[in-house]
C-alpha positions as CSV (number, residue, x, y, z in Angstrom):
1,X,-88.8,67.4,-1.1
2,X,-89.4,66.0,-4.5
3,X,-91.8,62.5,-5.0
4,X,-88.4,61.1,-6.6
5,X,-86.9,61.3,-3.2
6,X,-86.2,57.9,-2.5
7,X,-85.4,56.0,1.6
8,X,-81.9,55.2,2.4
9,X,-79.7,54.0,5.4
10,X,-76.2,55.2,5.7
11,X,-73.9,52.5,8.3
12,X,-71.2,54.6,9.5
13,X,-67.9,52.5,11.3
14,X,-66.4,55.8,13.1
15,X,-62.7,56.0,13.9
16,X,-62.6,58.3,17.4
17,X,-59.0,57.7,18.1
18,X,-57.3,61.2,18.7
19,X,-60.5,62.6,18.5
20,X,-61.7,65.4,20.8
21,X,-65.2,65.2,20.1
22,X,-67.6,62.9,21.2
23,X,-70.6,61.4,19.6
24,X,-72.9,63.1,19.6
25,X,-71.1,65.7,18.1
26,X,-69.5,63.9,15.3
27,X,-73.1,62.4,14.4
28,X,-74.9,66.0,14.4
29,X,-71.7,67.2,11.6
30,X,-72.9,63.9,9.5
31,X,-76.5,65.2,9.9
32,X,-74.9,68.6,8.5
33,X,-73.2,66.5,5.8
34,X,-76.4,64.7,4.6
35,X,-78.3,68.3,4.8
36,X,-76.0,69.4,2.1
37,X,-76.8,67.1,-0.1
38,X,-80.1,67.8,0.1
39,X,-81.2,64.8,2.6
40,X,-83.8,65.3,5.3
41,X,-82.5,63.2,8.1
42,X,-85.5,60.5,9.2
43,X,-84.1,58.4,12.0
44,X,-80.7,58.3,13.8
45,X,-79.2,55.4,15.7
46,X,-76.1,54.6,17.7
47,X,-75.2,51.2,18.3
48,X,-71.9,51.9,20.6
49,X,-68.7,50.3,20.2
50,X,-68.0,46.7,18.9
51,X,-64.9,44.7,18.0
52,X,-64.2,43.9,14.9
53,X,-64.2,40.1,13.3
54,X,-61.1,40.7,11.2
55,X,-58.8,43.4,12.3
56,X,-56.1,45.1,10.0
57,X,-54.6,47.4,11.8
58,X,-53.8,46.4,15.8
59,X,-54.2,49.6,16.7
60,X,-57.8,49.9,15.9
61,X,-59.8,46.8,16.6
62,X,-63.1,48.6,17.3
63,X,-65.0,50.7,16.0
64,X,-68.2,52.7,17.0
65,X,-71.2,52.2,14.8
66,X,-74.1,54.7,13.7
67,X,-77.3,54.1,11.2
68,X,-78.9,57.3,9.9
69,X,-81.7,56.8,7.8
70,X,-82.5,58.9,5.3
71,X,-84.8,60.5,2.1
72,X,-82.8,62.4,-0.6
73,X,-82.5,62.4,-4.8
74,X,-80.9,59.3,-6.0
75,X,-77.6,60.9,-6.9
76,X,-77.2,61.8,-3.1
77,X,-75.4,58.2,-1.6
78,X,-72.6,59.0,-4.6
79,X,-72.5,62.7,-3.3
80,X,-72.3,61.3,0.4
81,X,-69.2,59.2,0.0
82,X,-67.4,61.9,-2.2
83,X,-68.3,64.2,1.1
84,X,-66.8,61.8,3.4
85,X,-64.1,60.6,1.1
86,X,-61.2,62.4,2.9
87,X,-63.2,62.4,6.7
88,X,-60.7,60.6,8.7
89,X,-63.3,60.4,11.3
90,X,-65.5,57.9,9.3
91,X,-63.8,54.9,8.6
92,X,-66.8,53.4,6.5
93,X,-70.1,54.1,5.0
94,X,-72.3,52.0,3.3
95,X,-75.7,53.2,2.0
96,X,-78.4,50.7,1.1
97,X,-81.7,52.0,-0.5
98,X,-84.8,50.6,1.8
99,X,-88.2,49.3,0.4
């Protein structure tokens, strides 16, 4: 990897309804995902299922949330959400640049 390879953390909100899959399994294709993009995977975290504050839709009031941290080019978080753009398994990402 390059020195211009900056740290990142991606916050995924993942929609399992109708899903077969489990987890584990949808969190090693987002590893797959961030490989493509040339991002070497650093630290993964699942923090489970939580309710959410303000709900939208009353047929999905929680959602499980995952924290992959994360060293790539600095073009990679646009190239990330263009990836995921049409996922319907992630319902969110947000990528924030660590110190």
């Amino acid at each position: 990897m390059s020195e211009k390879n900056k740290q990142y953390r991606a916050n995924f909100v993942l929609d399992l309804r109708g899903q077969s899959g489990t987890v584990e399994s949808i969190v090693e294709h987002l590893k797959t995902e961030l490989g493509a993009i040339q991002a070497e995977v650093t630290h993964v975290e699942d923090h489970g299922s939580k309710e959410f504050v303000r709900v939208t839709d009353k047929s999905y009031t929680a959602g499980n949330y995952v924290s992959i941290d994360f060293r790539s080019p600095p073009e990679a978080p646009a190239a990330l959400h263009e990836r995921l753009r049409l996922n319907k398994t992630v319902n969110r990402v947000i990528v924030t640049a660590l110190p």
